[in-house]
C-alpha positions as a Python dict, from the first residue, in 0.01 Angstrom:
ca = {
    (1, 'X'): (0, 0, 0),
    (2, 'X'): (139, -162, -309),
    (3, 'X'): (521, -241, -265),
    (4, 'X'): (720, -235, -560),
    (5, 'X'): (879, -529, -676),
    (6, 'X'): (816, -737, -924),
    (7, 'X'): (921, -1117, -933),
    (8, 'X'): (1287, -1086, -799),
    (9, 'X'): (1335, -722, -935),
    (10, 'X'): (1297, -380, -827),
    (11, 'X'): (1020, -125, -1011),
    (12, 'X'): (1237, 180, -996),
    (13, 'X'): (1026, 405, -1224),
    (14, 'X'): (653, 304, -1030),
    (15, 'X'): (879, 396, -706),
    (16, 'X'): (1000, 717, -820),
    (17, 'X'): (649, 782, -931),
    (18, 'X'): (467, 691, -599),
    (19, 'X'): (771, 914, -428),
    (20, 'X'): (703, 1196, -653),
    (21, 'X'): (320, 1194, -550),
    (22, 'X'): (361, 1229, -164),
    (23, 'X'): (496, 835, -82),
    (24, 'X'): (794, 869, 212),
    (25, 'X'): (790, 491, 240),
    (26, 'X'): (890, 502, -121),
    (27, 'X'): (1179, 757, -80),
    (28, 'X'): (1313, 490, 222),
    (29, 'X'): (1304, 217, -30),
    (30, 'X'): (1487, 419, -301),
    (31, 'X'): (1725, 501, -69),
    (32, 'X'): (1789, 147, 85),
    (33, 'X'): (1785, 20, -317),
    (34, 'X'): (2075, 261, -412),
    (35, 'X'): (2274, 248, -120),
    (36, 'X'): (2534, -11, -279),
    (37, 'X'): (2594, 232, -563),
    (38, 'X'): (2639, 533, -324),
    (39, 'X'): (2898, 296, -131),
    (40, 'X'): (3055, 179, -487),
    (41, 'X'): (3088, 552, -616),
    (42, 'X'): (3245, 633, -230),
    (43, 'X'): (3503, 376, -243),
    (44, 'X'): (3655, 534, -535),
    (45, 'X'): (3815, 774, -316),
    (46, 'X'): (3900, 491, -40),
    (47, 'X'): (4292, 607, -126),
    (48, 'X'): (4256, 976, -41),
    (49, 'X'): (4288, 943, 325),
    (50, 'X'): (3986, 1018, 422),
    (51, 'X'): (3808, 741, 652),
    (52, 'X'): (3572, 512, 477),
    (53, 'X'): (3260, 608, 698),
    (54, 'X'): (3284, 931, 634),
    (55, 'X'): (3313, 888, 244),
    (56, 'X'): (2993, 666, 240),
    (57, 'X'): (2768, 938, 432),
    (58, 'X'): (2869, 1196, 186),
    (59, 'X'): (2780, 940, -88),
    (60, 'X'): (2440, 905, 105),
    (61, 'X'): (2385, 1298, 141),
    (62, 'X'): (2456, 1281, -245),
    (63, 'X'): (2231, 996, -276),
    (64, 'X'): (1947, 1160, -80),
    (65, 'X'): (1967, 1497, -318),
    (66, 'X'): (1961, 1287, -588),
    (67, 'X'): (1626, 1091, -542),
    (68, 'X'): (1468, 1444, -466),
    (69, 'X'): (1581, 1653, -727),
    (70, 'X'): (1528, 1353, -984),
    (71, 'X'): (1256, 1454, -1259),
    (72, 'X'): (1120, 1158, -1501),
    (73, 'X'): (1230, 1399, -1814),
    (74, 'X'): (1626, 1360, -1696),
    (75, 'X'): (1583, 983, -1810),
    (76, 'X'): (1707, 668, -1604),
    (77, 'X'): (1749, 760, -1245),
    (78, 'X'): (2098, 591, -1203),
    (79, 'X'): (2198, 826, -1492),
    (80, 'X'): (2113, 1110, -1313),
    (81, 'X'): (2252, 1002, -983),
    (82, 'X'): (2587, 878, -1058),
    (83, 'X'): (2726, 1313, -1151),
    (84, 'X'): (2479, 1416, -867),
    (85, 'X'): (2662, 1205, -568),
    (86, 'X'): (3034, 1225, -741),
    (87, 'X'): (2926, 1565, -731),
    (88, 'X'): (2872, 1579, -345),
    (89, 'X'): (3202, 1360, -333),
    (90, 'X'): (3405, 1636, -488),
    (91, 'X'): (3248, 1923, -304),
    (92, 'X'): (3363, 1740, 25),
    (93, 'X'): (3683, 1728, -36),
    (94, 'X'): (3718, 2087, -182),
    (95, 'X'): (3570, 2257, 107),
    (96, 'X'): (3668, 2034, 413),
    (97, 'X'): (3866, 1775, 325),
    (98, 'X'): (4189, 2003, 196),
    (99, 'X'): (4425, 2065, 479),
    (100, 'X'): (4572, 2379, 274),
    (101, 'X'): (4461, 2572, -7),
    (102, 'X'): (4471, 2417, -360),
    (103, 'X'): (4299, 2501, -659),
    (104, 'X'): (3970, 2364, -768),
    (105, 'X'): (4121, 2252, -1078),
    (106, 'X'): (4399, 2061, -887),
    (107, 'X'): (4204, 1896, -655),
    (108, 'X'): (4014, 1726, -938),
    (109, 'X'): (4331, 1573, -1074),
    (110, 'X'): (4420, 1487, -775),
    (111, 'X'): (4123, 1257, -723),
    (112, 'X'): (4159, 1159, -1163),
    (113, 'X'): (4520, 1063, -1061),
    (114, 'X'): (4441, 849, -765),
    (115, 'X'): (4202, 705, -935),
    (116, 'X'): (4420, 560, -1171),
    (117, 'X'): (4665, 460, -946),
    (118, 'X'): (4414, 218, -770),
    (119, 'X'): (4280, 118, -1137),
    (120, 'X'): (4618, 9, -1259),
    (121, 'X'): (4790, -118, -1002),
    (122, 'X'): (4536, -412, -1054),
    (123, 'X'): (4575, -391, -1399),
    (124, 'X'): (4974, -426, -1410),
    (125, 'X'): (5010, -588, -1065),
    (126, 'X'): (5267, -360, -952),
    (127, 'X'): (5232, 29, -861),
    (128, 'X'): (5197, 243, -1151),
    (129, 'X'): (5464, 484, -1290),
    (130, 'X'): (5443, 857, -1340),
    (131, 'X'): (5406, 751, -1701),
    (132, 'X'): (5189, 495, -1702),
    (133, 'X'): (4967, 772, -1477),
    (134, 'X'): (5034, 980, -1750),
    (135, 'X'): (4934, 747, -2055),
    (136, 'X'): (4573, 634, -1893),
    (137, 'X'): (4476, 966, -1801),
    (138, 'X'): (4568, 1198, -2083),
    (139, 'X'): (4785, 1434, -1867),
    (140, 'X'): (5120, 1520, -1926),
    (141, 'X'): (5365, 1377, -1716),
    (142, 'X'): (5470, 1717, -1519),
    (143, 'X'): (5062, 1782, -1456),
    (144, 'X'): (5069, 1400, -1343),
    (145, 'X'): (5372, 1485, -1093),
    (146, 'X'): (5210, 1819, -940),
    (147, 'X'): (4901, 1622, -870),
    (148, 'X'): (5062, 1355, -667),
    (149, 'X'): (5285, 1650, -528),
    (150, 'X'): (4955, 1830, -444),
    (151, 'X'): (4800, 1466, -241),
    (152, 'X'): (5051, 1552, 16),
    (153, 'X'): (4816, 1906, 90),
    (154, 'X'): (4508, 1708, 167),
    (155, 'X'): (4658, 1533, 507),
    (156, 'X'): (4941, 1781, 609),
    (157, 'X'): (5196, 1570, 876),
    (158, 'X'): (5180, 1743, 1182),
    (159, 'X'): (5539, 1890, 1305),
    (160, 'X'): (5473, 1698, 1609),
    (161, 'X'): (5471, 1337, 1438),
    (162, 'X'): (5828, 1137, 1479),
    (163, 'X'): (6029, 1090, 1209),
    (164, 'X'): (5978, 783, 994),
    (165, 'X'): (6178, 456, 1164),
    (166, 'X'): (6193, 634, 1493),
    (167, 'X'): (6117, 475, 1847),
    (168, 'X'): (5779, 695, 1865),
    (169, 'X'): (5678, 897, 2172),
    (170, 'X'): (6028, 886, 2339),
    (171, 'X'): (6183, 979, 2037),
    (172, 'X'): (6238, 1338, 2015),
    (173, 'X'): (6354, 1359, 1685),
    (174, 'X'): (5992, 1507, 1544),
    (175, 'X'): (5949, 1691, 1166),
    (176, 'X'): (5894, 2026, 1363),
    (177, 'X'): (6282, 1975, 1505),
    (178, 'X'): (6424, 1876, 1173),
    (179, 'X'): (6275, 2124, 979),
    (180, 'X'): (6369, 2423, 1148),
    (181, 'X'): (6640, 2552, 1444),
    (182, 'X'): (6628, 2833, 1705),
    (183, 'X'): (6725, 3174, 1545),
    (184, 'X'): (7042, 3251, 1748),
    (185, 'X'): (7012, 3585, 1718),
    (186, 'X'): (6660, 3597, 1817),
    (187, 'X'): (6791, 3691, 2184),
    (188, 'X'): (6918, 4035, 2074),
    (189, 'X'): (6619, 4141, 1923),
    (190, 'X'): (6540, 4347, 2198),
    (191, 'X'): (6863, 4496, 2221),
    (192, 'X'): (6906, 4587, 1904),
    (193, 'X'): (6698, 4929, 1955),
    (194, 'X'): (6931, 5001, 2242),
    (195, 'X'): (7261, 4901, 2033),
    (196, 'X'): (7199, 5098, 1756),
    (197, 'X'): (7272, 5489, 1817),
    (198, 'X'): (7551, 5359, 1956),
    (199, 'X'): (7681, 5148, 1664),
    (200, 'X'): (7551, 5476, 1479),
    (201, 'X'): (7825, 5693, 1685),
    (202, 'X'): (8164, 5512, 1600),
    (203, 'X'): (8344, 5579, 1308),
    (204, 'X'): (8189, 5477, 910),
    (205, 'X'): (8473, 5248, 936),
    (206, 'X'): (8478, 5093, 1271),
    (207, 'X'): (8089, 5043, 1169),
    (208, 'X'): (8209, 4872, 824),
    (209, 'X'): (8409, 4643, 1044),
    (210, 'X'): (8151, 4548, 1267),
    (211, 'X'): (7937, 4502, 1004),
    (212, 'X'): (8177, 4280, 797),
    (213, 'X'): (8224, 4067, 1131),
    (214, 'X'): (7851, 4034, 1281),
    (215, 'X'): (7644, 4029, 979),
    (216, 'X'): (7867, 3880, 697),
    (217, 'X'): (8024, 3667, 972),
    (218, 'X'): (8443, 3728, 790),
    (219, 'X'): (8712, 3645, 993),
    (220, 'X'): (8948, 3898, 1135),
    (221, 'X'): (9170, 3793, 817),
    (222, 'X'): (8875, 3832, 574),
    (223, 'X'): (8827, 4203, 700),
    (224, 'X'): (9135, 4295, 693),
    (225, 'X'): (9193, 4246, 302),
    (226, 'X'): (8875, 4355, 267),
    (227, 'X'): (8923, 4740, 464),
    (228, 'X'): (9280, 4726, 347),
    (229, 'X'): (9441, 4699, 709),
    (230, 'X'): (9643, 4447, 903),
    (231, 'X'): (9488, 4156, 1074),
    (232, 'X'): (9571, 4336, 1446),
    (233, 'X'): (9446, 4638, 1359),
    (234, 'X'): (9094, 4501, 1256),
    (235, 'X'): (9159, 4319, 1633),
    (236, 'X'): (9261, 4632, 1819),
    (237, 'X'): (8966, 4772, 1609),
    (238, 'X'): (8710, 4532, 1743),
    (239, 'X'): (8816, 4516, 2083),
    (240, 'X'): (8764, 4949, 2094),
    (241, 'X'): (8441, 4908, 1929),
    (242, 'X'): (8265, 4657, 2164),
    (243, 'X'): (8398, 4806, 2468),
    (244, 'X'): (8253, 5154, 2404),
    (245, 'X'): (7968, 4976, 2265),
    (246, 'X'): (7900, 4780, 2639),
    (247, 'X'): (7930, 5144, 2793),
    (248, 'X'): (7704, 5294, 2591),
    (249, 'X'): (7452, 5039, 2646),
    (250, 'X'): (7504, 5004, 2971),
    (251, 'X'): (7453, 5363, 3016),
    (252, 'X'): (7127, 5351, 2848),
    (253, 'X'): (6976, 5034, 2997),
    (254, 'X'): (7078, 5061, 3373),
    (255, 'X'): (6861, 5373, 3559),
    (256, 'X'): (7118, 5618, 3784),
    (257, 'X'): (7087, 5678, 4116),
    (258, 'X'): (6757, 5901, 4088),
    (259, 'X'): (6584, 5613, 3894),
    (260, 'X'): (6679, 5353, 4091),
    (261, 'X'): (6565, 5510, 4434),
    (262, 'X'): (6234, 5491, 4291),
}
């Protein structure tokens, strides 16, 4: 079997052909000849967070498609395999690499945007502004912020991780404990049913009060010049309504003698 090479070079197009005729030894030399450019198009992406291995077999995949769909009419192969394995690049990250939904349209200048971030930062030797972003890539400056906004929806930080300069795993100070707090009204939930016909039984005002005090959280004072009465008499007020409240609850929530023989 004639092998293709010629001096120190590489007959691409009498490969391809012998390929296209039946040759699988020719589709293993193909592939082992454009492996470097599958690797150089992958490591355009090296700063998306997604691990370098991984990157280069979806390059390869692309690769692969590339040197079988190829057709001597589409022109030079590396022409035709350069969109074709970007391509496969692309469709990785928009259907597994996202961590939350973001549009197609995003995700693209995402990738444009990290691109030239990686670009210019060896061109200028420093990291590149928003601006400068904004000036190499033709997007306006807010389009440039969203998509670096939008980078942070490809890796999402788990609420578990610790908090940045903390003293790791015995540090309980985690992004799921700073971002949110216990509800502390999350314990009456299921009294609430049993609370309210009897809230529903006192007086429109003495339920104004209650209201003013438990769900607008006013002081005493604040009620007061807010129903038009004195300070004590919102007190005396409140005291009344809770304590017929507890009765009534307790009267629907603890079973009478009958019940509680069974």
């Amino acid at each position: 079997m004639q092998h293709a090479a010629a001096g120190h070079g590489f007959d691409e197009q009498g490969v391809l052909q012998r390929y296209q005729q039946g040759d699988l030894e020719a589709r293993a030399q193909l592939i082992e000849h454009h492996l470097p450019l599958a690797r150089r198009l992958a490591s355009r992406y090296r700063n998306s967070g997604e691990a370098s291995d991984d990157l280069e077999q979806v390059a390869s995949l692309g690769l692969i498609k590339a040197i079988d769909r190829y057709r001597p009419e589409a022109g030079a192969f590396a022409r035709f395999a350069v969109p074709t394995i970007v391509g496969e690049l692309k469709r990785h990250f928009r259907d597994k690499g996202w961590g939350m939904h973001v549009p197609r349209y995003l995700q693209e200048r995402v990738m444009e945007v990290n691109d030239a971030v990686e670009r210019l930062s060896t061109e200028l030797g420093r990291s590149p502004s928003p601006r400068d972003i904004a000036e190499d890539t033709g997007h306006g400056l807010e389009e440039v912020l969203e998509a670096m906004h939008a980078a942070g929806a490809y890796s999402p930080m788990s609420l578990d991780s610790p908090q940045p300069g903390g003293d790791g795993e015995d540090d309980e100070s985690t992004l799921g404990q700073r971002l949110g707090k216990v509800d502390p009204q999350y314990e009456l939930a299921e009294w609430r049913p049993t609370v309210a016909p009897a809230v529903a039984s006192l007086p429109e005002r003495e339920q104004e009060i209650l209201r003013l005090r438990f769900v607008e959280d006013l002081t005493q004072s604040e009620i007061a010049a807010r129903v038009g009465i004195s300070q004590m008499h919102v007190s005396r007020l409140l005291r009344r309504s809770l304590s017929e409240l507890s009765v009534a609850t307790r009267e629907r929530t603890v079973p009478g003698p009958a019940a509680a023989a069974h």
